[in-house]
C-alpha positions in Angstrom: -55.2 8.0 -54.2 -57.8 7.2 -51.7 -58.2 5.0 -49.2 -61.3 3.1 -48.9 -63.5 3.3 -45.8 -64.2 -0.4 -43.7 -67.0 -0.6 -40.9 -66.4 -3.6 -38.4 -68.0 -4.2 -35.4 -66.1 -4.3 -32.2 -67.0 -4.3 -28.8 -65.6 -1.6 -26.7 -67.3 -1.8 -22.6 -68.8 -4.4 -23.2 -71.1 -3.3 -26.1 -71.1 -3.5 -29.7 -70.3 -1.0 -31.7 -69.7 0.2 -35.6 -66.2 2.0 -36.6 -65.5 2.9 -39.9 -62.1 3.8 -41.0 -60.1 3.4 -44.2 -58.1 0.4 -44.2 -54.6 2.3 -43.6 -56.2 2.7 -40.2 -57.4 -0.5 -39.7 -54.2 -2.4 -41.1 -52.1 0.1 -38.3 -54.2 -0.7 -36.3 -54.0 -4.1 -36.5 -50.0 -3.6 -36.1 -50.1 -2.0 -33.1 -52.2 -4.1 -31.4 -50.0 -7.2 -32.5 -46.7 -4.9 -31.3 -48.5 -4.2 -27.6 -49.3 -8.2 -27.3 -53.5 -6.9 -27.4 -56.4 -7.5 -29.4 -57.9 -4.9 -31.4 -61.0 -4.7 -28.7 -58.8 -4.2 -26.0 -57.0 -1.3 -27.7 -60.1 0.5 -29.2 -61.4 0.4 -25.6 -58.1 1.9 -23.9 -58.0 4.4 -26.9 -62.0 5.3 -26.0 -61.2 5.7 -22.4 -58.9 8.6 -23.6 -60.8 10.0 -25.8 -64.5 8.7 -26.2 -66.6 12.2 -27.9 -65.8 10.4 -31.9 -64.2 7.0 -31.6 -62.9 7.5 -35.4 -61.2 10.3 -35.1 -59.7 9.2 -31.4 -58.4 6.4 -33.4 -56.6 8.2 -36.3 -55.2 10.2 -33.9 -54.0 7.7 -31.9 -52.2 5.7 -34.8 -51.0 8.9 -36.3 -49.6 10.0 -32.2 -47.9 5.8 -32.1 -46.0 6.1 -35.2 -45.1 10.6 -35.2 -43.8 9.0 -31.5 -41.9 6.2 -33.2 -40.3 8.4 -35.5 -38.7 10.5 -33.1 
């Protein structure tokens, strides 16, 4: 099964910018940033701090890190 791949604009410094991800990604997301009392900008932007070569993949690592943490 695949997951299908969503651009949306967000702005992350204070500029624009596209991310695409599959929806899993966007709907976790989406959950975390609810769980942390943030908007999606606001996390995407702490996330790029972290890690800002490939926005993307900082992302799915992130969300993959939140919940592997939540797990254990």
């Amino acid at each position: 099964m695949t997951d299908k791949s969503i651009k949306r604009s967000v702005t992350v410094a204070g500029h624009r910018t596209s991310i695409t991800l599959e929806g899993a990604f966007w709907t976790s997301l989406k959950e975390i940033a609810a769980q942390q009392d943030k908007s999606i900008n606001i996390l995407i932007a702490e996330i790029d701090q972290q890690q800002p070569e490939n926005l993307s993949s900082a992302i799915r690592v992130f969300v993959l890190n939140y919940y592997k943490n939540q797990a254990s």
